[in-house]
N, C-alpha and C positions, 0 to 999 in steps of 0.2 A: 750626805746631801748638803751642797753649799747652799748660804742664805744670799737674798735677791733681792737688790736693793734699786730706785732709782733716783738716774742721777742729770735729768736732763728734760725736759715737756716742753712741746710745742704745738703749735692750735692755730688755722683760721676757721672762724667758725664764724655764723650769725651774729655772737656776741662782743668780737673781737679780733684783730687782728696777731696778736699775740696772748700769752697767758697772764700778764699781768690785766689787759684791756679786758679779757671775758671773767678771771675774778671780780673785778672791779662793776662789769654789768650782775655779775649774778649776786655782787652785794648788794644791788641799787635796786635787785629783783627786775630788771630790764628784761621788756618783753621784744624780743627780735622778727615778730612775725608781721605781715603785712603783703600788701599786693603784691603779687607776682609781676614778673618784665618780662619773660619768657614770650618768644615769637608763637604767634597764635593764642595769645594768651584769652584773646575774647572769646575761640572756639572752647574753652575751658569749662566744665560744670562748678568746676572747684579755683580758685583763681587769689586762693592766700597760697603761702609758704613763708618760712624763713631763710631768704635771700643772705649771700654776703654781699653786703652794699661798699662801692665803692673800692672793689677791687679790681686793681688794673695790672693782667698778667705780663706786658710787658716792662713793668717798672722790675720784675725780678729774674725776668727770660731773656736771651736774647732770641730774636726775630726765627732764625734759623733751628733751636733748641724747641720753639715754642709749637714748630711744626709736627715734633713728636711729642706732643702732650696733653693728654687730654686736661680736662679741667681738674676730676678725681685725683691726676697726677700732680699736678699745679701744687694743691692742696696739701697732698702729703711731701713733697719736695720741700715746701716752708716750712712746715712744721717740722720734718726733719731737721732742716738748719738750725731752725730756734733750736732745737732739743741739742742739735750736737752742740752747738757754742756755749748753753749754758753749763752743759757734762764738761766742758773743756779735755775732750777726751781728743789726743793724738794718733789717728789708726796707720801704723804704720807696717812695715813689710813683715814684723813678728806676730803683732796685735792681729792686721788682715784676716787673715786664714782661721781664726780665731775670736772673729765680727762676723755679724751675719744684720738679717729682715725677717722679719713676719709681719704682714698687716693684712689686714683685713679692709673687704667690700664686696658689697652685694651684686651693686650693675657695675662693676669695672667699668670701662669708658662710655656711660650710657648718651653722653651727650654726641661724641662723636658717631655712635650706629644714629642717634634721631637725624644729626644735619646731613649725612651718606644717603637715609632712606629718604630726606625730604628730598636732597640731590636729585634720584633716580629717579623717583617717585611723580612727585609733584612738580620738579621741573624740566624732569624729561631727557637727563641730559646721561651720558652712557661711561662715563668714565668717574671715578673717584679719584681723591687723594693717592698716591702709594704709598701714606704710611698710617690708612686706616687699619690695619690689623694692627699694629703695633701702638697705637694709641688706644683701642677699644680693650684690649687683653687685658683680662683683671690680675694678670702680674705685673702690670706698665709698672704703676708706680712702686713695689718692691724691686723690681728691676733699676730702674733708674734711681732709686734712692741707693742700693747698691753699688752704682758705677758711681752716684758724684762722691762718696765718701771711701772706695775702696773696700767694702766690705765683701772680702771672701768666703765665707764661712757659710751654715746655710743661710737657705733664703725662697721665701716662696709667698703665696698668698693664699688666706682662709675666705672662703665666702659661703656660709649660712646666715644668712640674710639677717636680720637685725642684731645677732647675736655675733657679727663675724669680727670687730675688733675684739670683744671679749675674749673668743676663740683664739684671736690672734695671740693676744699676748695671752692667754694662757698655756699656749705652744710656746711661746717665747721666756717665759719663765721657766716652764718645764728645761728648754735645752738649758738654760745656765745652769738651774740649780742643778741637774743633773751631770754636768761636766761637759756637753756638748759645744758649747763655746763658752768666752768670759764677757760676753759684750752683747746686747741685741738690739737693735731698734726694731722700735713695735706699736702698734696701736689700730689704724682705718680711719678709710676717707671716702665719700661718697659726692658724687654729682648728677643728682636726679631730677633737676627742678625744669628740665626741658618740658617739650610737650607732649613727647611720647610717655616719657616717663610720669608725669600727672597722669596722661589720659589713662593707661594702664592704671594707676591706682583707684585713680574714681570707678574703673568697671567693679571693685571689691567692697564701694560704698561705707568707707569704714575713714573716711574723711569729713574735719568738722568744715563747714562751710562759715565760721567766725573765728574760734581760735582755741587754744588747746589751754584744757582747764583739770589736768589729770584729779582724779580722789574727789573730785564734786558730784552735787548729784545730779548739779545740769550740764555736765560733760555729756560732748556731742562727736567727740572722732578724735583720732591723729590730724595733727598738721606737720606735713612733709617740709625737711629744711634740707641742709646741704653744710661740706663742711669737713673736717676730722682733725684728729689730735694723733702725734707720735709720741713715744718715751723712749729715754734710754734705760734700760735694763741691765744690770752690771753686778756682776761677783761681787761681793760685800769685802771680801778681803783685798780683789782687785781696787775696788774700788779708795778704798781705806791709804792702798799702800800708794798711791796717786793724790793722797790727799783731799781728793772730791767730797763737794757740799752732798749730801745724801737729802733724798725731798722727802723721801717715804721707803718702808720697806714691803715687799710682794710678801705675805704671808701664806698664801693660800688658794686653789685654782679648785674648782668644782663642775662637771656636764655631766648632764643627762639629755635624754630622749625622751621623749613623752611616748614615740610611738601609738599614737592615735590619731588626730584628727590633721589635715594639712595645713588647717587655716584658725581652728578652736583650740583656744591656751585650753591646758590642763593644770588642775592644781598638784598632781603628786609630781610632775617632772621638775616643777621647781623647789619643791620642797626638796627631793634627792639633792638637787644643782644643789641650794644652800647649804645642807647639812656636810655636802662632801667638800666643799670649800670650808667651810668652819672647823670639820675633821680634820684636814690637810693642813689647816694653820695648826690645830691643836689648842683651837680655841672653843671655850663653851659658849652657847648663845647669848647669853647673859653677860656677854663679854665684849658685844655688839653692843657703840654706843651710835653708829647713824649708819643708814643702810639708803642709796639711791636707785630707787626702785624704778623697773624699768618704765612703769606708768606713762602709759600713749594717750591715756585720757579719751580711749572707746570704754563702750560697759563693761563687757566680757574683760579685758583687760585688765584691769585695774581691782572688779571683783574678786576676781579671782587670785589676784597677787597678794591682796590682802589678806584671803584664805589660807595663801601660803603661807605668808608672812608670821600671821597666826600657831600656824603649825609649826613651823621651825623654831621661832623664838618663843613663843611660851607666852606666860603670864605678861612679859616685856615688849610684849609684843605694841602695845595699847600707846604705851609710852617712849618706846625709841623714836625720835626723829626719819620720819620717814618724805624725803622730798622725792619729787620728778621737775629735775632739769628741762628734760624736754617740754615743759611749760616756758620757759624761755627760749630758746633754741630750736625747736622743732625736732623734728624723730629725723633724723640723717642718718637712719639704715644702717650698713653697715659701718659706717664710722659713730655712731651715736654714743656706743659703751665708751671709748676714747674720748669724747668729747667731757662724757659723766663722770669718767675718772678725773679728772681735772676737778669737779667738786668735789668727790674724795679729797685730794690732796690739799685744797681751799681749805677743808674740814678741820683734817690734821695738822696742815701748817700753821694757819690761820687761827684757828679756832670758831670760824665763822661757816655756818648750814645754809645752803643753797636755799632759797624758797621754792613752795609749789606756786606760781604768779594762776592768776584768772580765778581764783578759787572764788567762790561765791557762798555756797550752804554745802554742808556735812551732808552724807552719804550714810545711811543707817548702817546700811553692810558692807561700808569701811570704816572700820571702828582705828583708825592710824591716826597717829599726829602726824599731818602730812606739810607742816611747817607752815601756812599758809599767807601767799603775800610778805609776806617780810623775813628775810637774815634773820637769823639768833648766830646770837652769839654761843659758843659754849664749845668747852674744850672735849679732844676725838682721840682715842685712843686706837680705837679700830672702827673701819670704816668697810664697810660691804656691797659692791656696786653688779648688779642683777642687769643681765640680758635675755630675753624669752622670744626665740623667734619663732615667728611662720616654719612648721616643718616641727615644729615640736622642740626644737635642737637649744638648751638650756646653757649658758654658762654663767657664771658667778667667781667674781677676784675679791680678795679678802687684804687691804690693805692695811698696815700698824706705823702707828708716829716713828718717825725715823729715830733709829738706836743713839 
């Protein structure tokens, strides 16, 4: 089994327009949530989110390109860029065939089906776009990230719902180390913040109507963002014999099912998810020094993670550094575990822990140091970054300071 190294991250997200900008917010502990812009937005029950402000798709599209892209695509298309330029990887006609995509999303082109249905819908009109299928398909953006860099090799799209970059790149580490190719890009990207897509989630009431404050005891919901991160994924020998900066090594890939309820976490299916990613590294738990926990900052949520948490790691449990990003950033679906990686690697590289921001008072039966409000500093050896989605569908990546 080869080992699985990466060599390239890129991110627009809430906090940032590249990965040095959203390190930099999430050492400031910067809170990205705020009113929504979104058309319709006063028909809204719910009317925050974490917005990317300030982003204008034709400073990086051309007019005619833009036609085919939804915003989900947008999104991962930049972050790909960042990712390849900083890997300085050359994909050429021997490499191609031997490069591939996996990423991960939940509503592939969800903005594009809302402005189609407002189209027909509400203003009556009988024709769409011709290239709404091909913008709403939640392979667009593994597709198109494909064609702009060449990559032949596989390629496809994971979507289980909050869990589905996690999913993604842990399909994407599986094919390297496994010999399947020497190259991946990988990660998810979501664009939900229209108004179908809020409206749809307030029917599940499991939205804070102020803002997201995961491991407190006056946590009130999720707050929905938007956004995603790629990486590059790369053979360690390849990588090595190319001379590439290495950011971190993939140690470890862990899922489970819960198989219970469609909509209530369970505590043993994330316990299995951890333990079999911490197997998979061949690491003991106690060997976990920060873990970013998927924390939405609903009750059930977050109790229950801690439950996990508890069980997996043990007595350490009390004491490992345990943040949720999405305290910054908002829950961006299925790009969110990609965005959380990125404080993984903050972790390791940096030596600098994400905060839990909005925190207020302790939670009796979350007994975690969930970092609260403010950066620490302190050095990461291994870093463990937790997805639990709707559907029961668990994954867990186990990342180590680069060799």
């Amino acid at each position: 089994m080869r080992r699985v190294v990466i060599t390239g991250a890129g991110t627009l997200n809430p906090l940032g327009a590249d990965v040095p900008q959203t390190f930099a917010a999430m050492q400031q502990g910067t809170c990205a949530i705020g009113l929504l812009t979104c058309r319709d937005v006063d028909r809204l029950s719910i009317q925050i989110g974490a917005e990317i402000r300030g982003f204008a798709p034709q400073d990086h599209f051309a007019r005619n390109t833009l036609s085919l892209l939804d915003r989900f695509t947008q999104i991962a298309l930049i972050a790909a860029r960042q990712a390849m330029a900083q890997s300085g990887l050359e994909i050429d006609e021997a490499l191609g065939p031997r490069a591939g995509v996996i990423l991960g999303t939940a509503g592939g082109g969800n903005t594009t089906v809302d402005d189609n249905y407002h189209t027909v819908y509400a203003e009556g009109k009988n024709r769409v776009h011709p290239f709404v299928v091909p913008r709403l398909m939640h392979n667009a953006a593994a597709s198109h990230v494909s064609i702009e860099f060449g990559l032949k090799g596989p390629g496809y799209t994971v979507s289980t719902a909050c869990a589905s970059a996690n999913h993604a790149m842990g399909q994407a580490f599986h094919m390297v180390r496994g010999g399947g190719a020497d190259v991946m890009l990988t990660g998810g990207s979501e664009a939900m913040l229209c108004f179908g897509g809020i409206k749809a989630w307030e029917g599940l009431r499991v939205m804070s109507r102020d803002t997201c404050r995961p491991g407190s005891r006056a946590r009130s919901g999720m707050v929905p963002g938007e956004g995603g991160a790629v990486f590059v994924f790369e053979d360690y020998d390849h990588a090595r014999a190319r001379g590439a900066e290495i950011l971190a090594e993939v140690a470890g890939f862990g899922m489970s099912s819960d198989a219970g309820d469609i909509v209530m976490p369970d505590r043993d299916g994330p316990v299995r998810a951890m333990r079999a990613a911490l197997a998979d590294a061949k690491l003991a738990p106690d060997k976990v020094d920060y873990v970013n926990a998927h924390g939405t900052g609903t009750a059930a949520n977050d109790r229950i993670e801690a439950e996990a948490l508890h069980l997996c790691l043990g007595a350490d449990a009390g004491v490992v550094p345990v943040s949720s990003s999405k305290s910054m950033h908002g829950h961006l679906i299925g790009g969110t575990s990609a965005v959380e990686l990125l404080a993984c690697l903050m972790a390791l590289r940096e030596g600098v822990i994400a905060p839990t921001v909005n925190y207020t008072e302790p939670d009796p039966e979350i007994a975690l140091d969930v970092v609260p409000n403010t950066a620490r500093q302190a050095r990461v050896d291994v870093a463990m970054s937790n997805a639990f989605a709707f559907g029961g569908l668990n994954a867990v990546l186990v990342l180590k300071r680069a060799p």
